[in-house]
N, C-alpha and C positions, 0 to 999 in steps of 0.2 A: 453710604452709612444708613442703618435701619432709622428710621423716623421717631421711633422710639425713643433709641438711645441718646437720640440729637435732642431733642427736647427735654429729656433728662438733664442736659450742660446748661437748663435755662432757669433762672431765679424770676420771680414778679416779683417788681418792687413799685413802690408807689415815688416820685422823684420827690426831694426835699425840695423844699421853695429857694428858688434863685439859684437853683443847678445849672451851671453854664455848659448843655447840652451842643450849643452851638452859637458861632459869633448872630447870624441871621435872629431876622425877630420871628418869632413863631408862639403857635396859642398851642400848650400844655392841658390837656387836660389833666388837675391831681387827682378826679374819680377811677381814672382808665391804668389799671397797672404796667407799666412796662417790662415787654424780657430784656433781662441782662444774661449776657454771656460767663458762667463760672469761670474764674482763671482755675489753672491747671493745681496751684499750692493748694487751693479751698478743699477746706476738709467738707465729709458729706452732712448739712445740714446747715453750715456756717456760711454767716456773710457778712461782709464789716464796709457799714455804709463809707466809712471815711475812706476809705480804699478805692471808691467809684470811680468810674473814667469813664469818658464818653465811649472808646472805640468798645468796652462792653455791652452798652448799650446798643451802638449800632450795629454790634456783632449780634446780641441778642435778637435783634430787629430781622437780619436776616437770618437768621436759624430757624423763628418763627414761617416767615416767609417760607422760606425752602420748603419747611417739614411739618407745617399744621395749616394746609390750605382750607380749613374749617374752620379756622379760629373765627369768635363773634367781631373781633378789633382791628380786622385785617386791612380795612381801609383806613384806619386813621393809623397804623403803624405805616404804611406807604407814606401818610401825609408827613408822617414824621419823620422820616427818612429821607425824603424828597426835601423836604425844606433845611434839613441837617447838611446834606450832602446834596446838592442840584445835580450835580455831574454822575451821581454814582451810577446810573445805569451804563453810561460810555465808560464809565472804570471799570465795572465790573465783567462788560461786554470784552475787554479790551484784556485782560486779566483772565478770564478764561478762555478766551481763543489763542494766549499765551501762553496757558498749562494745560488745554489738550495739544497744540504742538508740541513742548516739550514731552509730551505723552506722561504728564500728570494726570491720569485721566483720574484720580477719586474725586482729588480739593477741584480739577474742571467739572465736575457732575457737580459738585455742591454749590459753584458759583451759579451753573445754568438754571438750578432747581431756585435756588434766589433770585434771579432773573425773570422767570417765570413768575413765582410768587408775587415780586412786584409789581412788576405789569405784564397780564397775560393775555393782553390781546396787541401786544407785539409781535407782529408774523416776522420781523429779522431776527428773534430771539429766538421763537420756535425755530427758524433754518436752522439757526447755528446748531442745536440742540440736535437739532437732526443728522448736521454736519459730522457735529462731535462724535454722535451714537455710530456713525457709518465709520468716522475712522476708526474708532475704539475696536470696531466689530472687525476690521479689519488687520487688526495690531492684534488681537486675541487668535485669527486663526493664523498668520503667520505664528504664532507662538504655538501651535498646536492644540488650542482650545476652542474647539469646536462647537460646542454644547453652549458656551461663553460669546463668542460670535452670532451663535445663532438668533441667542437672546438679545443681543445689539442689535441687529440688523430687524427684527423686528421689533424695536421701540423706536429705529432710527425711520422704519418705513411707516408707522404712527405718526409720527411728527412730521413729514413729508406731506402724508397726506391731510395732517391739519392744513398746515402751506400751503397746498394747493385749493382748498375751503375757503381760504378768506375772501375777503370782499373788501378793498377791492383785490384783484388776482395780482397776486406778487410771482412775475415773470422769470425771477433767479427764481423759486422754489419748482418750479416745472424744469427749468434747463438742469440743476445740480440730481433733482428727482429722476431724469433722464437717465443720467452718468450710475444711479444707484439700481437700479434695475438692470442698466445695460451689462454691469462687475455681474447680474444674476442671471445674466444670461435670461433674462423675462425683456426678450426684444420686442413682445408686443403692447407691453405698457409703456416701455422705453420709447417707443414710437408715438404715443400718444402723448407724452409730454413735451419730447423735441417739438411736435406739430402744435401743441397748443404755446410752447414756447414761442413762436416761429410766428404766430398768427397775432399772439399779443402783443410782439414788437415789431410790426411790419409797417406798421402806419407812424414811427417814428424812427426821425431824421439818420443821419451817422453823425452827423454834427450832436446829434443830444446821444447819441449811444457810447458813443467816444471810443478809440480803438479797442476798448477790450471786450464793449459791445458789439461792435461790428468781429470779431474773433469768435463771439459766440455762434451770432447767428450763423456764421459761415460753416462754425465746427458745427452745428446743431444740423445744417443741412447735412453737411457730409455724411454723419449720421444716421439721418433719413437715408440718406439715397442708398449707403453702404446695406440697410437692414433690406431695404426695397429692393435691390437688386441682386444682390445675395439669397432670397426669398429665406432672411431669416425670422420672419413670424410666422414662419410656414407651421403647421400643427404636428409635422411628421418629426420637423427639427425638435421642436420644445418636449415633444415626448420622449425624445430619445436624449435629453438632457437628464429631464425628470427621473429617468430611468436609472442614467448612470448615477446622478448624484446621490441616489434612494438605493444604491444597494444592486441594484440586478442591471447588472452591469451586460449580462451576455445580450438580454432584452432590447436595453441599449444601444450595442454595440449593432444588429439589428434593423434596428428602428434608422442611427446615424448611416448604416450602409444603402439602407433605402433610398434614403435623402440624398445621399449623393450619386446614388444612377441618374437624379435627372440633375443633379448639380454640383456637377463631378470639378468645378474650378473656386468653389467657395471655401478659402481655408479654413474660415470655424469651424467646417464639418470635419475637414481631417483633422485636425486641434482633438474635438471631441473624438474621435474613432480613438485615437493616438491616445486618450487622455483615460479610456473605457479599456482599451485593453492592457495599457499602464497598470492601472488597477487590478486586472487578472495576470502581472507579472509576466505577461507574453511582450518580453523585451523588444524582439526582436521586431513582431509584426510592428508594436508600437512607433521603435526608432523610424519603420518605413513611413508611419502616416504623420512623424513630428517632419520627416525632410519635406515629404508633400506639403503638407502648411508652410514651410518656412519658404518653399518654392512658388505658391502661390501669393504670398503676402504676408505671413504669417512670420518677418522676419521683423519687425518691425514691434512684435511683443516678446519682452523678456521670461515671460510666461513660455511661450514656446519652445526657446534655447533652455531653459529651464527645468521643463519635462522631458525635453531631449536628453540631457545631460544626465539625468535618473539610467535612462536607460544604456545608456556609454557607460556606466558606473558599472550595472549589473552585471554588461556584457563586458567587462574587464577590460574595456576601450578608454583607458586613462584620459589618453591624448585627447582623445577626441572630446571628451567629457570638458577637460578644463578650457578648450577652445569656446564650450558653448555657455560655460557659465561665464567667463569672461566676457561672450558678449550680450549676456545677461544683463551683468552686473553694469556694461558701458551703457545700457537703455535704461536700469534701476537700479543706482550707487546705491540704495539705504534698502533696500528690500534684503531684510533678516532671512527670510528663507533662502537666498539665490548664496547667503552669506554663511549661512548653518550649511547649504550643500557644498561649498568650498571645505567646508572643514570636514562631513563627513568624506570627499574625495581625497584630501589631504590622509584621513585615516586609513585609507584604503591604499596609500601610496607607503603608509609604514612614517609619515612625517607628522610626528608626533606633537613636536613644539609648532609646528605650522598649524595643525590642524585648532591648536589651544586656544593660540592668536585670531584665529576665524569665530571660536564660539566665544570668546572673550570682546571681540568687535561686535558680537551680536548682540553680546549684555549692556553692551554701550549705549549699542541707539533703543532696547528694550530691555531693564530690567528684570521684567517680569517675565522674559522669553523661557520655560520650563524645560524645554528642549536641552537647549546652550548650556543651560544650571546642570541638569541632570548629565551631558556628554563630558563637562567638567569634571563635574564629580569624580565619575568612570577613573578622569585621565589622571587624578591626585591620589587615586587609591596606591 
């Protein structure tokens, strides 16, 4: 929501004496105006004090927060909130990591932005916020929004990198910051935060790390050693990403062919070949470097059977197409893309009502998937 328009829904009112803002004893100042949240009936200009509720007030309270991080009052609106409601930070924490799961993401942005507002030198808060932006960025480009992605992923690498700023060093913010570079194929920063991850928690226990601790460190090694041995911070690898993901794709393809005369058994490098020449519609070479990945490791990501299955499509190899999105789909149930290319194979099979059923499971678990809406459409005309 523009910050504008948010603060536009907010009235200042000065409270009347003996307003029972809350059961707790707390000190009012009547100099200091309070926002109230406009209900939805209020005409523009009108507000009828006998109609007052507290949940407008502390709606107003965080509207302010969220969307006028300047205002002069902003600490005694916390204090006021805070004595209102003691718990609200764990609700509100708690309530938006439950509607960006459901992939709510607006009302989750406007809780986090409140969250912030409130207290903003909660480094758990910035994660989440970071969290949230990485999956969002992630649900926009399975959806085909690219431009929308992009722009997540960099507010989500923003807030990442607050996380890893603080003082003292919050340990999940380097391991999850890991995992968000690694989706960018940016294996050499990815490496520096598994290590700084790895370094901060080494001098404590498994008894204090408790099994999910000990799971990280482990995944965090694996990790490291996988980028290390693989020589994927290599400079010839990340150029030949850059390459493909930027458009000049032949460049690219190149660059990743290079890379693999001296490291001819590392399946990201056939992934990428496979993935660079996908892109130039050269089906066929592509399908050769999807089976090399899937033969070297590369079986093990649903992404792989994934880009395979494109090229089975093209090459009018049905069969083999739905072999590999099935066991796509058995590594990634909920991944709207592996489930929009069931349905565009289904089209290409002439099964019409299957293929509906496929983008209508996609509108399921997203909405907002543009793709799915749009292949619908097509199929009602």
């Amino acid at each position: 929501m523009d910050s504008t328009n948010a603060l536009d829904t907010v009235y200042y009112i000065k409270l009347p004496e003996g307003f029972p803002l809350s059961k707790n004893a707390m000190h009012i100042d009547p100099e200091i105006p309070l926002p109230v949240q406009k209900k939805d009936k209020d005409a523009s200009g009108t507000f009828n004090m006998e109609e007052l509720t507290q949940e407008q007030i502390l709606a107003g309270l965080l509207t302010v927060l969220a969307y006028d991080p300047h205002n002069k009052n902003l600490q005694y609106y916390r204090t006021v909130l805070k004595d209102a409601r003691p718990d609200i930070k764990k609700e509100l924490s708690e309530t938006a990591i439950l509607k960006a799961k459901n992939e709510d993401y607006d009302l989750a942005e406007e809780i986090f932005r409140a969250l912030r507002g409130f207290d903003p030198d909660d480094s758990a808060i910035v994660l989440n916020t970071a969290l949230f932006l990485d999956q969002r960025a992630e649900s926009y480009r399975r959806s085909g929004l690219h431009e929308d992605a992009d722009a997540c992923d960099a507010e989500a690498e923003a807030y990442y990198k607050e996380v890893m700023a603080a003082d003292p060093p919050v340990p999940d913010g380097f391991f999850n910051a890991g995992f968000f570079y690694l989706k960018q194929h940016q294996f050499g920063p990815a490496e520096d935060c598994f290590e700084t991850y790895l370094a901060l928690t080494c001098d404590i226990s498994d008894n204090e790390m408790g099994k999910n601790g000990i799971y990280k460190k482990e995944r965090a090694q694996e990790i490291l050693n996988q980028i290390k041995n693989d020589n994927l911070d290599n400079e010839q690898f990340k150029k030949a990403f850059q390459l493909i993901s930027s458009g000049q794709e032949e460049k690219g393809i190149e660059a990743i062919r290079e890379f693999i005369e001296s490291n001819p058994d590392v399946w990201n490098a056939w992934f990428m070949l496979g993935w660079g020449l996908r892109r130039l519609e050269r089906w066929d070479d592509a399908r050769k470097a999807f089976l090399k990945a899937l033969e070297l490791g590369g079986s093990k990501q649903a992404d792989t059977y994934n880009e395979l299955s494109i090229c089975y499509m093209e090459l009018k190899n049905f069969k083999e197409a739905r072999k590999c999105l099935d066991n796509a789909l058995s590594l990634d149930p909920e991944n709207t893309k592996i489930i929009s290319n069931l349905g565009y194979l289904s089209l290409k099979e002439g099964k019409i009502s299957e293929a509906q059923k496929y983008f209508e499971t996609v509108l399921e678990y997203d909405p907002a998937d543009k793709i799915a809406k749009t292949e619908l459409e097509k199929l009602e005309l």
